[in-house]
VEXTORPA-568057 format. One line per field, with one value per atom (N, C-alpha, C, O): residue number from 1; x negated, y negated, z negated; residue in three letters. Coordinates in steps of 0.1 Angstrom, whole numbers, plus 5000, padded with zeros to 4 digits. Last residue first. Layout:
VEXTORPA-568057
vexdren = (NUM,...) $
px = (X,...) $
py = (Y,...) $
pz = (Z,...) $
marmar = (ALA,...) $
//
This chain:
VEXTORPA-568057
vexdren = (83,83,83,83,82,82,82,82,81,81,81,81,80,80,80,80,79,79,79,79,78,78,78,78,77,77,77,77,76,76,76,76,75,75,75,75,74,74,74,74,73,73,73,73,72,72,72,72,71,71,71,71,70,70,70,70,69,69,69,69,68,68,68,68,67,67,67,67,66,66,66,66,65,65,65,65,64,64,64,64,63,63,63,63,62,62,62,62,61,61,61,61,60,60,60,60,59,59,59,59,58,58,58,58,57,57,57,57,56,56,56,56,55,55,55,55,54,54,54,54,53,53,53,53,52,52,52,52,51,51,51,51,50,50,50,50,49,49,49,49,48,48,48,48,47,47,47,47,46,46,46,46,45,45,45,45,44,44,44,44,43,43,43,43,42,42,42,42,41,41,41,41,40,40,40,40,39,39,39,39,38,38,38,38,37,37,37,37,36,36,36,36,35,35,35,35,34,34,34,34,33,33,33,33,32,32,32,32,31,31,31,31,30,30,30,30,29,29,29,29,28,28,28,28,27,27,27,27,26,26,26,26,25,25,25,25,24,24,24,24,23,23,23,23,22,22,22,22,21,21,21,21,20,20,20,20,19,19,19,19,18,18,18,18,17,17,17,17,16,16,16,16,15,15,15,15,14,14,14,14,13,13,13,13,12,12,12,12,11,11,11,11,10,10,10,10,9,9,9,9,8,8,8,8,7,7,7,7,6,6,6,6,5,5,5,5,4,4,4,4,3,3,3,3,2,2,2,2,1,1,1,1) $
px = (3526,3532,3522,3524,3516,3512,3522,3525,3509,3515,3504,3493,3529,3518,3521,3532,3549,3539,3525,3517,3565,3556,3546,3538,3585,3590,3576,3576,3568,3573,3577,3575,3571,3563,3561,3554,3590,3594,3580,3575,3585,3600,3595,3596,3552,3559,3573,3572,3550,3549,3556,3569,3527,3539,3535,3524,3521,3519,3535,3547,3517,3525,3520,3515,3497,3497,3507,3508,3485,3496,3503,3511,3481,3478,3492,3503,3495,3486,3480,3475,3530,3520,3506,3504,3547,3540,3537,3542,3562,3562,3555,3555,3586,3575,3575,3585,3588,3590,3579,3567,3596,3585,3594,3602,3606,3612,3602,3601,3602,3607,3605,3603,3598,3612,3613,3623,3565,3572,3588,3589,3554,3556,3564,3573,3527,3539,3543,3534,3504,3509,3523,3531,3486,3501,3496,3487,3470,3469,3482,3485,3462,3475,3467,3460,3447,3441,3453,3452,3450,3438,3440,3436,3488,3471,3464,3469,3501,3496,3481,3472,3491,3497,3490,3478,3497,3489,3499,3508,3512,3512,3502,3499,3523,3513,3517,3521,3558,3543,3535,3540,3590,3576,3567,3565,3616,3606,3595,3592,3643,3643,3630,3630,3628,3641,3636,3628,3604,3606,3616,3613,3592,3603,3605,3608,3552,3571,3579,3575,3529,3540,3549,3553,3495,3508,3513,3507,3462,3474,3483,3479,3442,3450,3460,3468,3440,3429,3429,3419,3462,3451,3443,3438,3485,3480,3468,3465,3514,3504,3497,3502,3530,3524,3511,3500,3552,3539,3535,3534,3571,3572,3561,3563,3589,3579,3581,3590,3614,3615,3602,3600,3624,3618,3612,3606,3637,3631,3629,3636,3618,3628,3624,3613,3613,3611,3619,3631,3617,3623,3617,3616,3593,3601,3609,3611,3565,3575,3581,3577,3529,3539,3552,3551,3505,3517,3527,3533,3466,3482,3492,3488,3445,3449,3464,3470,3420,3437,3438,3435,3392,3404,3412,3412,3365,3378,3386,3385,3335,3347,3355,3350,3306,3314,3325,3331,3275,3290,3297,3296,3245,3253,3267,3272) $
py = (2681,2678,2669,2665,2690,2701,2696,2701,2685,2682,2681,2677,2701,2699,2693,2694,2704,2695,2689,2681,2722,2725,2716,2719,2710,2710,2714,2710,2702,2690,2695,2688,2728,2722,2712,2713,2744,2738,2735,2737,2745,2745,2737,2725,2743,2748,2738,2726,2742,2732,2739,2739,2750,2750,2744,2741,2758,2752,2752,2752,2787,2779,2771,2776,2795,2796,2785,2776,2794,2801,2808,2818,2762,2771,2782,2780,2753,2748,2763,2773,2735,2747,2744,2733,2723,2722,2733,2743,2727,2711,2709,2699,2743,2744,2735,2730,2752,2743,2741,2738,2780,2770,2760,2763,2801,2793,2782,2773,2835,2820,2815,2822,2864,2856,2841,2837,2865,2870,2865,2863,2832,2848,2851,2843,2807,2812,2826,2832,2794,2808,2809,2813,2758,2769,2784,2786,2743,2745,2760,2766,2724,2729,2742,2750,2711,2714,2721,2722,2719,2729,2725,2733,2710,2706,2721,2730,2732,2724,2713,2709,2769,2754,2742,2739,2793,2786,2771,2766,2821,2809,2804,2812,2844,2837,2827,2823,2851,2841,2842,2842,2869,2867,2860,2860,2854,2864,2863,2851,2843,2855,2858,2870,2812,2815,2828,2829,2833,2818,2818,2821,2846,2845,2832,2822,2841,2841,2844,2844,2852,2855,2851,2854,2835,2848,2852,2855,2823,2826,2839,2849,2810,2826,2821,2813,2783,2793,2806,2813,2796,2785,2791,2803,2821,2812,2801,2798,2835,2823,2818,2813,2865,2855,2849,2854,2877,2880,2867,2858,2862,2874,2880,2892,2832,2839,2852,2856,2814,2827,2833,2840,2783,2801,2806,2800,2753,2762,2775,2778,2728,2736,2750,2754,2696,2704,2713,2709,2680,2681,2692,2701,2675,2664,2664,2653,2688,2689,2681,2677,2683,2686,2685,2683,2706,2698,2699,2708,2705,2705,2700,2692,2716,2700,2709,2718,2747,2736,2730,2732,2747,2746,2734,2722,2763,2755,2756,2766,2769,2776,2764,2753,2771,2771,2772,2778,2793,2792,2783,2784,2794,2788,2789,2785) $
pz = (4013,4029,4037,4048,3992,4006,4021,4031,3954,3972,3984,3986,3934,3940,3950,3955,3914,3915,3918,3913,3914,3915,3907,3899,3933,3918,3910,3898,3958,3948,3930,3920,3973,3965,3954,3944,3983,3965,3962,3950,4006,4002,3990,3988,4024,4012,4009,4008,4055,4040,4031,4032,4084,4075,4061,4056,4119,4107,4099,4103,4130,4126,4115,4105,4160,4144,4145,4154,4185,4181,4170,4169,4186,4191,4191,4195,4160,4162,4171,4165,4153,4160,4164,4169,4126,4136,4141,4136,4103,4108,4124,4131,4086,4100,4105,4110,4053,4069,4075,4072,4035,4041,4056,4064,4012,4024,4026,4017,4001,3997,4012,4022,4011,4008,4001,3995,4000,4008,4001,3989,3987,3985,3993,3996,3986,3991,3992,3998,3964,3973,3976,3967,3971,3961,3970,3979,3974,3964,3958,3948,4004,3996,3987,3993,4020,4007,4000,3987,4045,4041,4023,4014,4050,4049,4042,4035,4070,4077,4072,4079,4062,4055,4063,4063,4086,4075,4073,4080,4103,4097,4085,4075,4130,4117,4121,4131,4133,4138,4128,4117,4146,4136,4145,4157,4153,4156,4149,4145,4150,4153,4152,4149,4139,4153,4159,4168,4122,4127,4146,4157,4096,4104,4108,4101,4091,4086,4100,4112,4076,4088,4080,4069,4069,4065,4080,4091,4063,4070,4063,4055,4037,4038,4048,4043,4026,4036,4037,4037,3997,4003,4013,4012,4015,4003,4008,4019,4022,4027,4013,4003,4023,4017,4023,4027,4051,4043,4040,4049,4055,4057,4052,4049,4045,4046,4044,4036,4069,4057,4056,4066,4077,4079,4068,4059,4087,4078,4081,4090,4105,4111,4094,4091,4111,4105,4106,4106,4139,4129,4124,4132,4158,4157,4147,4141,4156,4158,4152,4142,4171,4155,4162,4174,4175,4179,4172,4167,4171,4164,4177,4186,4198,4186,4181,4188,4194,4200,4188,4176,4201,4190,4197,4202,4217,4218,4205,4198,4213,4207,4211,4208,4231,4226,4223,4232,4228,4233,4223,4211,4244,4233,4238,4249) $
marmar = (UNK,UNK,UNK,UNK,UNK,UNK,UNK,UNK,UNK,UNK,UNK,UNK,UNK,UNK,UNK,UNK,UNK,UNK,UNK,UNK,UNK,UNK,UNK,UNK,UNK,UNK,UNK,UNK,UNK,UNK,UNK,UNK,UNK,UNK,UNK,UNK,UNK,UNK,UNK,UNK,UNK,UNK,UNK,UNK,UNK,UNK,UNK,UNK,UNK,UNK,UNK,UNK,UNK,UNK,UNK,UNK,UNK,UNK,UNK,UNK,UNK,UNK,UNK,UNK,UNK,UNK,UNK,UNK,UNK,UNK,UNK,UNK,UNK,UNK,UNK,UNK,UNK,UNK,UNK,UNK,UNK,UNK,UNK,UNK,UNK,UNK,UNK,UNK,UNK,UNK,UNK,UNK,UNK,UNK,UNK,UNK,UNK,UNK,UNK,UNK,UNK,UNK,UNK,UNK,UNK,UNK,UNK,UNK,UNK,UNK,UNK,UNK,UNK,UNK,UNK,UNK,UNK,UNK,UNK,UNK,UNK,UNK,UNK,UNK,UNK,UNK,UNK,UNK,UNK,UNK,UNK,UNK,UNK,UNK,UNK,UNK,UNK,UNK,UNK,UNK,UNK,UNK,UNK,UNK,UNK,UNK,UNK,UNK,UNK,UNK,UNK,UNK,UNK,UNK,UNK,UNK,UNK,UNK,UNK,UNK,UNK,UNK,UNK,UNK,UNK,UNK,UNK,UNK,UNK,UNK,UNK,UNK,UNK,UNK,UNK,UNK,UNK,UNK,UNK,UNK,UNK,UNK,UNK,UNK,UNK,UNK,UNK,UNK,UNK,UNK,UNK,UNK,UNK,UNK,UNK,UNK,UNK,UNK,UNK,UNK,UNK,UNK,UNK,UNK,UNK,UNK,UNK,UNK,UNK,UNK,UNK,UNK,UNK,UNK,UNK,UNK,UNK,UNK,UNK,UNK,UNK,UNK,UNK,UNK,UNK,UNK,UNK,UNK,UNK,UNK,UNK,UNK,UNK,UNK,UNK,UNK,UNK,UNK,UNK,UNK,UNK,UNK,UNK,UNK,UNK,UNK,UNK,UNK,UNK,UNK,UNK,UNK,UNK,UNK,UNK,UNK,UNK,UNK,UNK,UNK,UNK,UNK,UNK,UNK,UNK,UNK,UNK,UNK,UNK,UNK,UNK,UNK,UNK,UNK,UNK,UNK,UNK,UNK,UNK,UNK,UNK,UNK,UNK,UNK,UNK,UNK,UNK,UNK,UNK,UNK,UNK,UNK,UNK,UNK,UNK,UNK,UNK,UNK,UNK,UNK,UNK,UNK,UNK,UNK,UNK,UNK,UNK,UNK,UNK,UNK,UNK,UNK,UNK,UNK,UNK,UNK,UNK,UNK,UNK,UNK,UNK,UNK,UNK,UNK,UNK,UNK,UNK,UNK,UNK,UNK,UNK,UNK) $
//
């Protein structure tokens, strides 16, 4: 039997903004641009509801491993919520 490790989250102190590079949607990781370099990324909650499109703007609230967690920019106008 094997088991699988999963790294806990580490959230970050200030949310920091970045530019999606390939679209994030529900239980879909992307890539954004994050201080000069590309990372996947998923949405920090599972239940976010939106698609983020290449060139809109997410905050990076965390790392989880070597995935970015992230929150959708214009969720709120939306009227969804993904923080």
């Amino acid at each position: 039997m094997t088991t699988r490790l999963v790294a806990m989250p580490v959230m970050f102190n200030q949310p920091v903004l970045s530019k999606v590079d390939e679209a994030i949607a529900p239980n879909q990781s992307g890539w954004v641009k994050f201080q000069g370099t590309f990372w996947q990324a998923q949405f920090y909650r599972s239940s976010c509801q939106v698609t983020v499109k290449p060139g809109e703007w997410v905050k990076v609230v965390g790392r989880q491993g070597i995935r970015l967690l992230v929150v959708p920019v214009n969720n709120i106008n939306q009227g969804q919520t993904c923080a």
